[in-house]
N, C-alpha and C positions, 0 to 999 in steps of 0.2 A: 286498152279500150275497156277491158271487165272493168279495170278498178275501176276506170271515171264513171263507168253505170252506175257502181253499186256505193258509189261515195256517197249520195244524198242519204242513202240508206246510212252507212255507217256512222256519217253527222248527226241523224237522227238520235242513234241508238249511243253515242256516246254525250248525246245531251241526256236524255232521258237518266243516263246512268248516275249522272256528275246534279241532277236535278238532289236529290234526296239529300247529298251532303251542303250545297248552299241552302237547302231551306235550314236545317241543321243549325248551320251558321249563323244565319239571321234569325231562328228563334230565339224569341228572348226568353230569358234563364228563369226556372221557379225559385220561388226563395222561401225557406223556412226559416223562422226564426222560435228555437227551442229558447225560454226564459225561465229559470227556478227563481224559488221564493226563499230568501233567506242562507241560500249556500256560501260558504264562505269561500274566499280567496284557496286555501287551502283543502277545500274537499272536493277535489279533482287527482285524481291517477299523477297524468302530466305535472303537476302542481305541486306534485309533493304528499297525497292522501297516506295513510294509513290506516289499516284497519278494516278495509273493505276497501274490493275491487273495482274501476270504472273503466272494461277494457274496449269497451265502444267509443265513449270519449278520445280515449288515449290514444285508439285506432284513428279516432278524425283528427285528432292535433298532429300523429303524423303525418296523413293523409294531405292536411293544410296546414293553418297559421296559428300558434299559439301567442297569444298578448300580456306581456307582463305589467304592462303599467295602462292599463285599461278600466275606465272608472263607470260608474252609474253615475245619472243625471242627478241624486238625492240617495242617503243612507236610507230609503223609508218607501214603502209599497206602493201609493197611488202616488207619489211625485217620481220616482222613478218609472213607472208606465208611463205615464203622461213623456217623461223626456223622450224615453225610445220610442214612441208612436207617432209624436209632432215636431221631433227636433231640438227640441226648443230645453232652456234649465226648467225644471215646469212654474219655479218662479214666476219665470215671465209669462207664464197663460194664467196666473193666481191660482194652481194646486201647491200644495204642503203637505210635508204629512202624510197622515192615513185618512179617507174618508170613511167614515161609520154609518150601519145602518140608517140611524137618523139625520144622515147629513142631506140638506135638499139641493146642495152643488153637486157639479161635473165637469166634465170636459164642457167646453163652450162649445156652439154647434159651429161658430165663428172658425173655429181652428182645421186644418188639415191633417189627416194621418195618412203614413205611409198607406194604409189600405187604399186612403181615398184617393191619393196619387195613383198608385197601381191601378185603379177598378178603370180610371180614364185612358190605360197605354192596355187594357181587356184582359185583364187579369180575372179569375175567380180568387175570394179569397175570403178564410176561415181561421176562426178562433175559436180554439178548444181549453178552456183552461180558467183560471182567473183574472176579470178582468179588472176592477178595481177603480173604474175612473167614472163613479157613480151608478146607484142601481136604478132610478127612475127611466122609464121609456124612453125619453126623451136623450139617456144620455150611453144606454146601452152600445153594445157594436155595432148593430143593423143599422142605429142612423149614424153609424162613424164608419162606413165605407168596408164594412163586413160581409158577404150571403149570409154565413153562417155562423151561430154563434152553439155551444154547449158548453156550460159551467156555471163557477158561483160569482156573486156579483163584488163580493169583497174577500175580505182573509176569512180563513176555515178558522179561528177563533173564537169570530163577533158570533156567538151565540149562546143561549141561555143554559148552557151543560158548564156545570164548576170542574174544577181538573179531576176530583174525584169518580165522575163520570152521573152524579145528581144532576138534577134540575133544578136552576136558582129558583128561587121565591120570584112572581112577576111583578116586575116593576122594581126591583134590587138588585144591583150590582148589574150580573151577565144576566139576571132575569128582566132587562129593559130590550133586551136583543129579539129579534123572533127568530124560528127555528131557522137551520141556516139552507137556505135555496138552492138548486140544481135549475140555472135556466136553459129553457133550448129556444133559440128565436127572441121574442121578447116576452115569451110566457115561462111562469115556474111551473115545471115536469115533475120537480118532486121536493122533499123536503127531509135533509138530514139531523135524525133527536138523537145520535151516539155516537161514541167513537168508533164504531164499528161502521158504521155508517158511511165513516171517511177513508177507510183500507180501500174500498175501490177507485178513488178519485184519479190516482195517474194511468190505472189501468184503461177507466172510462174514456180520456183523453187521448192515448192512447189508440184506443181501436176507433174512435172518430176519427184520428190524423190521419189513419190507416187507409180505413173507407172513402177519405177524401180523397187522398192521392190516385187510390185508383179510379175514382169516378173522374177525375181531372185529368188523366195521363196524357189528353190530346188536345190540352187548351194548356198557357200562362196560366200557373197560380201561387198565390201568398198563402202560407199556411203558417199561421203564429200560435202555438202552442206553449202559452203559461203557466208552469204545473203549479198549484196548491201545497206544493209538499217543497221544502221543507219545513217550511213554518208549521209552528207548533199550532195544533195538537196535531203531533205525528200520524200517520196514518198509512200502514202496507198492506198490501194482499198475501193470501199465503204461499202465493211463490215467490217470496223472498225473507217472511217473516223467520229469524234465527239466524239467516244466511251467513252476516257477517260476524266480528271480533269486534265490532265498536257496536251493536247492541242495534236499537230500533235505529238510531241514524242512521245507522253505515247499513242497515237494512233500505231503509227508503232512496238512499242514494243511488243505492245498487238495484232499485227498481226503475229510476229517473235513469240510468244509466242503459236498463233494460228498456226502456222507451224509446231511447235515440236509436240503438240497436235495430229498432223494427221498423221506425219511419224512416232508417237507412237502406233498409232489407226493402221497403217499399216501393223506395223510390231505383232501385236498381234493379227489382221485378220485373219493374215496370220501365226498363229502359229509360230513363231518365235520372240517374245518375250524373253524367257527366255535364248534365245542363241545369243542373240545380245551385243556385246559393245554398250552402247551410252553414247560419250560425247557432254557436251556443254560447251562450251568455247569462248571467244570474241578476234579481234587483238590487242587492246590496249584501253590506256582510252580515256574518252570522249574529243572531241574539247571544249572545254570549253565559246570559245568567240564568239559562236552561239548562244549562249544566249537559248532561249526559243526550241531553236532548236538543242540543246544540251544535254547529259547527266548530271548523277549527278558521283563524284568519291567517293561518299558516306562517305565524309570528310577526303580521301586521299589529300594530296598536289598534288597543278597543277592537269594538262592533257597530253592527248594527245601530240607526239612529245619533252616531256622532259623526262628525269631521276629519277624526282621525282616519289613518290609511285603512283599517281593518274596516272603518264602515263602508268606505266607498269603493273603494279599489276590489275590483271582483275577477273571477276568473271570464275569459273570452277567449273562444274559436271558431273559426272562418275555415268554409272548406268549399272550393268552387275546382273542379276538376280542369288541368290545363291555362288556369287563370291567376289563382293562386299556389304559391311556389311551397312544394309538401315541405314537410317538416321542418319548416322555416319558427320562429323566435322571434317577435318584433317587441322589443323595449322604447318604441315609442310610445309618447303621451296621445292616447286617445280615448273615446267618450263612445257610450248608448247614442248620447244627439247625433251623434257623426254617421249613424245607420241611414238616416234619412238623405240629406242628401246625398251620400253615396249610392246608394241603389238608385236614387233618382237618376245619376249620370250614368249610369250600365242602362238602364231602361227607356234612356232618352224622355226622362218625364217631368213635369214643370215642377217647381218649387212655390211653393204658396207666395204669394204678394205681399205677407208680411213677414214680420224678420223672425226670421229662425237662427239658432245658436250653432247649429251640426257645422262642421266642414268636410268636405269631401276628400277621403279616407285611402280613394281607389289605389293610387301609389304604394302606399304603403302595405295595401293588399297583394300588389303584383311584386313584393320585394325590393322595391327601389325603396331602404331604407336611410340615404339621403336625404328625401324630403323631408319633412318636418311640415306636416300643415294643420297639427294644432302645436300652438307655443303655448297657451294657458288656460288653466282650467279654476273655475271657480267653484268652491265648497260651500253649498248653501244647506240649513235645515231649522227647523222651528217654523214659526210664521213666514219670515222672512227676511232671515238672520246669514249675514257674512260670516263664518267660521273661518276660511281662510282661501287663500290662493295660489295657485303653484306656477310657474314661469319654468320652462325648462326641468332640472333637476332640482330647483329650492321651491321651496312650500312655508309660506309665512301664515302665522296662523293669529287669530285678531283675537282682543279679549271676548270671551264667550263663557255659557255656562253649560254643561252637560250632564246626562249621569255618566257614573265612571262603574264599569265590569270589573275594574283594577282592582280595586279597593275592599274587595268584600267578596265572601265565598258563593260562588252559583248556588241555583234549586237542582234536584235532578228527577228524572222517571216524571217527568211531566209540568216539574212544577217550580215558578220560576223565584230565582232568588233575586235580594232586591237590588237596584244603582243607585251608587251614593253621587249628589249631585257637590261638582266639580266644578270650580271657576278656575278658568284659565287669566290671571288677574292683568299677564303685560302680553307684547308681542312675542312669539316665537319664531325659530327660523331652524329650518332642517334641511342639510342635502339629502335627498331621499337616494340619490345614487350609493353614495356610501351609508346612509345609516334609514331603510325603510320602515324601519322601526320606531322613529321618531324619538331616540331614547336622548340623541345630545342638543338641545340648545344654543345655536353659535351666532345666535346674534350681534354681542359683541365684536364678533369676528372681521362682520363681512356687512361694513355698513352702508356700500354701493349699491350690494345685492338688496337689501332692506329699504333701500328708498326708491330702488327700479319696482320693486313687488309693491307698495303702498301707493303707488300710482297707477298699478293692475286694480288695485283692490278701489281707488277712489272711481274709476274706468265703470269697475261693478258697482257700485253704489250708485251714482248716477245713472245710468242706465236701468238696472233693476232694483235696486234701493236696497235696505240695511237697517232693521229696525233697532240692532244694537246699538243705532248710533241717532237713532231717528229720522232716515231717510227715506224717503219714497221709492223716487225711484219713474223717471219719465218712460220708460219702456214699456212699462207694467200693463197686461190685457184681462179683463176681466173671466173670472171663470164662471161658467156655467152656472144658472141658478134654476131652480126649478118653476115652469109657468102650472100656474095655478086656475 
């Protein structure tokens, strides 16, 4: 007869207990997504680095999933943002390229970003870093689905300091740039005239990501952290300046490295660790003709701004506690577009109305490497230019013109040597399983393979068009233009 008195009581008290791990459950995960600027395929620990240490990284790639054959949306800064933040190849939104001071496009207001998915399932969410996809008001973070924005609005470059560390004459060459900006919100906070100027930029970023996590610890939040660094002109603080055996690079790495470190430490402060997405992921491969002030593509072909594997093919890691399988290897083909709708399908959040390129990824996050749910990726860069297409393990690559890192010796300590431009004059065909290198030519070989991949590639051209060949392209959505 006690027990049946004191039963309501102990139902009570073993709801109340069991309350805390179902909310647990049902909150939905923060996600970070760490992004460098110009790091190559090979300058990662995991990956193969030498020369300096990345033992944060290396510590989340055991932790989670490291990706070998994981690509950027574009070899080149603001078309590769545009892919990770809308899905999309940013072809199809009309980004290319790099946008410059004087450019009066941007993201279109038309388009969706993961922020702006998230902000509707009550996310907070914050970008510290660079963001690249236009500097006018209109086209900043705030009105792309941001709270919070700090940093510069394009590459630490575009501004009027020659590599010697002068100031151009105004109105000539880098003296057409103005000085380069630190914005917070949608107002500039300050304005950097040296290279000294830029040693603080991942640290700045940094202790924002920091601050944020902890003012957020009790809400969903997106924190996208872009760092400025590696792209030239270098820039470390003094706690890491000498650190390394590969010089100011392997210096800056090991500061970017020192970053993940603390918005890990943060986020396990503050109990939230185990319900956190975090990836880390780079815009494309290294500048190569920066010599000493450059990455490595970890024996990919080329860099930066080509087709080849070294431009596009970047390092990725994924590390979700309990969800994704630790020190797992995934040699599938996957993409920056494929961020979007996958977090979408974790977060139960809608997908924009118009077509987006991503596929959803989740599978292959939870180790069911099995699936396969992207089979082909298309190589876009210039204006609007087909470079080539991959299906599976072959990668055909179309007549095209590039500059070539190959052919001629780098610049180093700051300053960049030149690319000879390159014509690719017939088709090429490469198994990248055996040779990622791109070193042999077997099209002769395998001419079933070459007429399944030239039917990918007429797929793209139609769809997003191919100015190499003079095609439009019926997909195509306009980008952003500045209202006046």
């Amino acid at each position: 007869m006690k027990i049946l008195k004191f039963f309501p009581l102990l139902l009570v008290l073993v709801i109340i207990s069991c309350k805390p791990e179902l909310e647990k459950k049902d909150q939905l995960p923060n996600i970070v997504i760490i992004f460098t600027d110009d790091q190559g395929y090979g300058d990662v620990g995991s990956y193969g680095a030498t020369g300096f240490e990345t033992p944060n990284l290396d510590k989340m790639a055991a932790q989670g999933m490291r990706f070998t054959n994981f690509y950027s949306g574009q070899p080149v800064c603001s078309a590769s943002r545009a892919a990770l933040l809308t899905g999309c190849y940013p072809n199809r939104i009309g980004i290319s390229g790099a946008l410059f001071p004087h450019s009066e496009v941007g993201i279109n207001e038309g388009e969706v970003t993961i922020a702006e998915m998230l902000k509707e399932k009550g996310y907070s969410t914050a970008i510290f870093g660079k963001w690249h996809l236009g500097h006018y008001k209109q086209f900043l973070p705030l009105q792309n689905g941001f709270d919070e924005y700090t940093g510069i609005p394009y590459s630490n470059d575009m501004w009027p300091i020659n590599h010697d560390g002068t100031k151009a004459p105004a109105g000539e060459g880098r003296g057409r740039f103005p000085d380069l900006p630190i914005i917070e919100g949608n107002e500039i906070k300050e304005t950097i005239t040296s290279y000294s100027g830029q040693d603080k930029l991942t640290t700045l970023y940094t202790e924002k990501a920091v601050d944020f996590i902890n003012r957020n610890k009790n809400n969903p939040f997106f924190l996208y952290v872009p760092h400025s660094m590696p792209h030239v002109p270098l820039g470390v603080s003094d706690k890491f300046r000498g650190k390394s055996e590969k010089g100011m690079y392997g210096d800056v790495i090991m500061e970017i490295d020192w970053s993940v470190g603390q918005i890990m430490e943060a986020l396990k402060s503050n109990g939230l660790e185990d319900n956190t997405i975090v990836i880390f992921n780079t815009d494309n491969g290294p500048w190569l003709n920066y010599g000493n002030h450059a990455g490595s593509s970890g024996g990919l072909r080329e860099g930066k701004t080509t087709s080849w594997e070294g431009g596009q093919r970047v390092p990725c890691i994924v590390k979700w506690p309990g969800n994704v399988p630790e020190g797992m290897i995934c040699n599938r083909l996957a993409s920056s577009i494929d961020f979007f709708p996958t977090i979408a399908s974790i977060v139960k959040g809608s997908l924009p109305d118009h077509k987006i390129d991503g596929v959803n990824i989740i599978e292959l996050w939870k180790g069911n490497f099995k699936s396969e749910p992207r089979k082909e990726l298309y190589y876009y860069y210039g204006k609007n230019n087909l470079n080539a297409v991959r299906k599976g393990n072959w990668k055909l690559v179309f007549p095209h013109t590039y500059g070539s890192y190959e052919a001629t010796v780098p610049g180093n300590d700051g300053y960049g040597g030149k690319r000879i431009k390159t014509e690719v004059e017939s088709p090429e065909l490469y198994n990248l399983m055996r040779d990622p290198g791109e070193r042999y030519n077997v099209i002769e070989m395998y001419p079933d393979i070459v007429a399944e991949l030239i039917e990918v590639g007429n797929r793209a051209r139609a769809d997003l068009g191919d100015l190499n060949v003079g095609v439009e392209g019926s997909g195509v959505r306009e980008i952003g233009k500045l209202r006046k």
